[in-house]
C-alpha positions in Angstrom: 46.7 -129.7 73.4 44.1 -128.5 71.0 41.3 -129.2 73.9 43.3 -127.4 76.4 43.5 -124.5 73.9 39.5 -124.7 73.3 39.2 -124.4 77.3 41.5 -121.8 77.6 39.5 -120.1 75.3 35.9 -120.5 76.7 37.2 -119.6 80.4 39.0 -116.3 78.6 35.4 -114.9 77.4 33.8 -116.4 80.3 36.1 -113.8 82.8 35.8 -111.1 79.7 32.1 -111.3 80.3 32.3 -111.1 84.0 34.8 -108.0 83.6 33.4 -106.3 81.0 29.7 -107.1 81.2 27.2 -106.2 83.9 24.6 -108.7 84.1 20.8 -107.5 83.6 19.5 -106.0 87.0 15.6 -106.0 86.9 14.5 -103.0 89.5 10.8 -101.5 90.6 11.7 -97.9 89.3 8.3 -97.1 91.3 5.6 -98.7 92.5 2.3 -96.4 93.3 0.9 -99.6 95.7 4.2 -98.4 98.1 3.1 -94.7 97.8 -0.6 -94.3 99.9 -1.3 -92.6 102.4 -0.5 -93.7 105.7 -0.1 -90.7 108.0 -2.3 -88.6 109.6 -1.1 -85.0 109.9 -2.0 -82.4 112.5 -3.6 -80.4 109.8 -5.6 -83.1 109.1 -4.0 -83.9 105.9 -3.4 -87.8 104.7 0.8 -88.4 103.5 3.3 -91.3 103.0 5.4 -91.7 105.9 8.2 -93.6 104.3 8.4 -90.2 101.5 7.8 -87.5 104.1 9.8 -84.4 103.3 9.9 -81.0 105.8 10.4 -77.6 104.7 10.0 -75.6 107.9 13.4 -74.2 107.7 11.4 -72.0 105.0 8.7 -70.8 107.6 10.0 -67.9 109.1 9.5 -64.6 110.5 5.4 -63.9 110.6 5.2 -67.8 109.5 7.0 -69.3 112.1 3.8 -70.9 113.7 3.3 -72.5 110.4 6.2 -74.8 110.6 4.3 -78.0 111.4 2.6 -78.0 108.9 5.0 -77.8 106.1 5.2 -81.4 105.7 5.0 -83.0 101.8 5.3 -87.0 100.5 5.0 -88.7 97.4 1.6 -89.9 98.3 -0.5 -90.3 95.0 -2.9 -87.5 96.2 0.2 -84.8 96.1 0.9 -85.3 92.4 0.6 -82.4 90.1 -1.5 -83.1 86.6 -0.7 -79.8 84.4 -1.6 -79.2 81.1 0.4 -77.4 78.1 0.5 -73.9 78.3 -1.4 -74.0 74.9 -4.7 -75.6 76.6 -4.4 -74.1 80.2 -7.5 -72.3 80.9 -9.1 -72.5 84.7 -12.0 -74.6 83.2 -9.8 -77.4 81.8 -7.0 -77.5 84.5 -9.3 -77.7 87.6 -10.0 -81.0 86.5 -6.5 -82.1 85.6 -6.0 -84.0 88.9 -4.0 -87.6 90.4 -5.6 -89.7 92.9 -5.3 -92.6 94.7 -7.1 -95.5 93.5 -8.1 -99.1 95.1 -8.0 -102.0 91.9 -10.5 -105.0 92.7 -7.5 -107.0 94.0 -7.0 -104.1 96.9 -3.6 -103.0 94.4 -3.0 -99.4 95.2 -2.9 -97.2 92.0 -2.1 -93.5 90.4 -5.1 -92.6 88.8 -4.8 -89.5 86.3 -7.9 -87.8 84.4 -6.8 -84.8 82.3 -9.3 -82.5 80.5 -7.5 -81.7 77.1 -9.1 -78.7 74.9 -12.3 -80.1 72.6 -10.5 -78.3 69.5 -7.9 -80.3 66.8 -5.0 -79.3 67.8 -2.2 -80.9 69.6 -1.5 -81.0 73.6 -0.1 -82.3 76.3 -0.3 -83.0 80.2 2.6 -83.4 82.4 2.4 -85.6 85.5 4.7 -84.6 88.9 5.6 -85.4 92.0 5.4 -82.5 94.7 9.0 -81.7 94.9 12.2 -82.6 92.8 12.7 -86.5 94.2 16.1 -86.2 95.9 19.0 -89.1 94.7 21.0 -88.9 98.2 18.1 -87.8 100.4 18.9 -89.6 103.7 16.0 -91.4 106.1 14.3 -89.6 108.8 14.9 -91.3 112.0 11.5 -92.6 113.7 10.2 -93.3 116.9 7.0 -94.1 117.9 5.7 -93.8 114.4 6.8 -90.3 113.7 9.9 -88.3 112.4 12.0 -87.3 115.1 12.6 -83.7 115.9 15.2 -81.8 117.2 16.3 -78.0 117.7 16.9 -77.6 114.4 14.6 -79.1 112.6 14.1 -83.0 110.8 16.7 -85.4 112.4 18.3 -87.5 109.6 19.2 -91.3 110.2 22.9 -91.0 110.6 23.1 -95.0 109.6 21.9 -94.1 106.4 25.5 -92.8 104.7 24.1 -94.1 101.2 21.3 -91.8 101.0 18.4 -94.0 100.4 14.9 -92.7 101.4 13.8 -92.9 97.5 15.6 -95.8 96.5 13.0 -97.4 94.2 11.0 -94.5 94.8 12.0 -92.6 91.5 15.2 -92.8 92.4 17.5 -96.1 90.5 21.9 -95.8 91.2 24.2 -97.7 89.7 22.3 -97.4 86.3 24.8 -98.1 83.6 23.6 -98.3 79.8 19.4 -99.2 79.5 18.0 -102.0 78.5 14.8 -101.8 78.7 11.8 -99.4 80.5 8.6 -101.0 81.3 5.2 -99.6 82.6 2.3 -101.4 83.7 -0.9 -99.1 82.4 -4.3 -99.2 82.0 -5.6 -98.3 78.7 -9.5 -96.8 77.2 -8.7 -97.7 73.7 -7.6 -93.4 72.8 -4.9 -93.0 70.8 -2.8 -90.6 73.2 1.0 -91.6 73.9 3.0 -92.2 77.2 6.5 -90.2 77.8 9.2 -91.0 80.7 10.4 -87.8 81.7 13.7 -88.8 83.5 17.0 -87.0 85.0 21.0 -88.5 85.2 23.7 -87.8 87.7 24.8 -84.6 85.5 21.2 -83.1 85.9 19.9 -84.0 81.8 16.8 -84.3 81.5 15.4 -87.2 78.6 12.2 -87.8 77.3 11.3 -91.1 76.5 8.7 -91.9 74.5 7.1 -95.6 75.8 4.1 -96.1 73.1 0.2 -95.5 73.0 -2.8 -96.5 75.0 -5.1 -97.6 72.0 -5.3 -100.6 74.3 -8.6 -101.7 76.7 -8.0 -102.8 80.5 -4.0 -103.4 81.9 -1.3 -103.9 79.7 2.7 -103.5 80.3 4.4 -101.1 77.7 8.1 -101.6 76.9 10.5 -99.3 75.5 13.7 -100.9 74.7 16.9 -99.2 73.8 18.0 -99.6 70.5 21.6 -98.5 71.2 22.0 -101.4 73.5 24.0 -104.0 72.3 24.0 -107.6 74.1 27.4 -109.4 73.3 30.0 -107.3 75.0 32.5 -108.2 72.2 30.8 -105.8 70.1 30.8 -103.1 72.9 33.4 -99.9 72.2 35.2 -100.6 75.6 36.2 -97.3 77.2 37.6 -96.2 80.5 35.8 -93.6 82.2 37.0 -91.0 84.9 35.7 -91.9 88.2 35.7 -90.1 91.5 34.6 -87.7 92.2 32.3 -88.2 89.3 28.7 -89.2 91.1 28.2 -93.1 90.4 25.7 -93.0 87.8 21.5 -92.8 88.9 18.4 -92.0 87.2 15.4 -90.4 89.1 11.9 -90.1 87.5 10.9 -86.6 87.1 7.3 -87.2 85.6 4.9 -88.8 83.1 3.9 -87.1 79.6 0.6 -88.0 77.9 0.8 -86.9 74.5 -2.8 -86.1 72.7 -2.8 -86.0 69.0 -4.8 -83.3 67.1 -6.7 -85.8 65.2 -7.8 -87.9 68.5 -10.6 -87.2 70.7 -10.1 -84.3 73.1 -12.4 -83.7 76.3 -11.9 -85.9 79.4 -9.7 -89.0 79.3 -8.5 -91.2 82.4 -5.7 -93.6 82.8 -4.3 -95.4 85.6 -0.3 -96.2 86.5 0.7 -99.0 89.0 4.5 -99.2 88.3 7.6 -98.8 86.1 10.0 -101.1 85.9 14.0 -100.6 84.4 16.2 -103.2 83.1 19.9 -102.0 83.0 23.4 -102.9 83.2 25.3 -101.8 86.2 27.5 -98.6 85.9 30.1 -100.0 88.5 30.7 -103.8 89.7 29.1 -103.7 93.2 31.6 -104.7 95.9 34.4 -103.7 93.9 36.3 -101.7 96.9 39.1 -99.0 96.4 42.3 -99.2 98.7 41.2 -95.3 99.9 37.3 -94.3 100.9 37.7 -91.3 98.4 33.7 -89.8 99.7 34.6 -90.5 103.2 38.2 -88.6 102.7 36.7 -86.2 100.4 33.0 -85.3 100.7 33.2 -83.9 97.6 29.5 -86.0 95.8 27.9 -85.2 99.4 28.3 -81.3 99.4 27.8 -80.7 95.8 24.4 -82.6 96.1 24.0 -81.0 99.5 24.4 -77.5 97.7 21.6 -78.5 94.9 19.3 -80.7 97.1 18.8 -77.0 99.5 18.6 -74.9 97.0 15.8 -77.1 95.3 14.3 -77.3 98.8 14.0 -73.8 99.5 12.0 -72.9 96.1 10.3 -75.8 96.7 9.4 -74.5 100.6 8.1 -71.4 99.4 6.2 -72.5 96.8 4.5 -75.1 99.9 4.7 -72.5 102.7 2.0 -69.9 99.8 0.0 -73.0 99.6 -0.7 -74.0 103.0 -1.2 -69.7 103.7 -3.8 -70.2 101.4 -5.3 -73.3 102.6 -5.5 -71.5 106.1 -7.2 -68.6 104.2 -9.9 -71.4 102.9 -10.3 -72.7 106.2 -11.3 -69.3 107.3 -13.4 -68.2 105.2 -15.5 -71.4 105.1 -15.6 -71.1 109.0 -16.9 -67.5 108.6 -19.6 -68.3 106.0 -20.5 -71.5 107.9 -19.4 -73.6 104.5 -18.7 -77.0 105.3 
């Protein structure tokens, strides 16, 4: 009797933990080596085919013939280096750049080289991709190697209900409580620190600081959470409300490096391959409701719908100025016979 009652017991926290617990899910937040460029553009311009992203709808009027070439990706090239408002002169921020770079081993990796301010005193330089990464952007349908195009524009793979294109692109769902935040990094022995700048379902933004990159060659930083807690029996057990809440996600909105008054200012370089999360999941996966409450509903779909075009079309405007003024360079160059 007394062993039965021991085995009752050991299968009652085994199923506790399989209710109660998610088990640790190890994901590639991002990974730079899945981000070159692969595409050749009409314009001549290189991008990642896998992150393309059109904003034609945003060429109109006068710059209707400009519509092919409003075309964006997440290829390492189209990242955004910007320094603190406190250090941005014209001098320092031309030089403030991301850029593809090859590793000995043929690993594909964001290089970054800012150009802080000479002076003691504090700054920063923030590191972005080209456009808000979209959580429930859906895939491009391809043929032939290129994005399919219809009367109205991009044509979006139907099969895709889930939203994927940037899955493991910056974008992780499911993400329940944090365990742990990794980033492999290669350090020059300054003192500067590394930030995760990262966004949730309800559109918070967190900073998160990782540590410092007093460090020579590659090394992985880890931030873990000190909130988490391992044994489940220790967790405050809550219910939740849950559709049409969005199913919990984290997207990666940009890098931070932190430069200290007291540390060396001038030019410093650094370069990322990848981040890595380690969480608990938010919801049990295959868990499936009696009703399709998104499929009934729609509700998730058009509220992201509703942010992910109003997001596009500041972000299309900002693209359409640029490429107007990379047309303007273009002509100029061909007047004055620059090359």
């Amino acid at each position: 009797m007394r062993r039965l009652l021991i085995l009752v017991t050991i299968m009652g926290l085994l199923i506790c933990n399989m209710v109660f617990s998610q088990s640790d899910v190890g994901e590639t937040f991002i990974d730079f080596n899945e981000l070159v460029a692969n595409k050749s553009m009409d314009d001549g311009r290189e991008e990642n085919l896998e992150t393309l992203v059109y904003f034609g709808e945003q060429a109109i009027g006068s710059t209707e013939h400009l519509k092919d070439k409003m075309w964006t990706s997440l290829a390492v090239d189209n990242w955004r280096v910007t320094l603190a408002s406190s250090s941005r002169i014209v001098d320092r921020q031309r030089y403030c750049i991301a850029k593809a770079v090859q590793t000995r081993d043929g690993t594909n990796v964001m290089g970054i080289r800012i150009k802080f301010p000479e002076s003691a005193f504090n700054s920063y330089a923030v590191i972005k991709p080209p456009f808000e990464i979209q959580a429930y952007q859906r895939k491009y349908k391809m043929s032939g190697g290129n994005v399919e195009m219809g009367e109205e524009g991009v044509v979006e793979d139907e099969t895709d209900v889930e939203g994927s294109k940037f899955d493991n692109k910056g974008v992780l769902k499911n993400v329940g409580v944090i365990k742990t935040i990794s980033v492999d990094i290669y350090g020059a022995n300054y003192p500067h620190g590394l930030g995760l700048i990262l966004m949730d379902q309800n559109y918070e933004e967190k900073t998160i600081h990782i540590g410092y990159l007093n460090f020579e060659d590659w090394r992985t930083l880890q931030w873990e959470n000190p909130n988490y807690i391992e044994d489940v029996r220790n967790r405050p057990l809550q219910k939740y409300p849950l559709y049409p809440r969005s199913v919990p996600y984290i997207k990666l909105i940009g890098f931070v490096i932190y430069r200290d008054a007291n540390a060396w200012g001038g030019d410093f370089i650094t370069y990322i391959k990848n981040i890595k999360v380690t969480y608990d999941d938010a919801v049990i996966e295959g868990a499936e409701t009696d009703i399709d409450h998104e499929a009934t509903w729609g509700i998730i779909r058009d509220k992201n719908e509703r942010r992910r075009k109003a997001e596009y079309r500041r972000l299309g405007e900002r693209l359409l100025l640029e490429v107007i003024e990379r047309q303007k360079t273009a002509e100029i160059k061909e007047e004055t016979g620059e090359k």
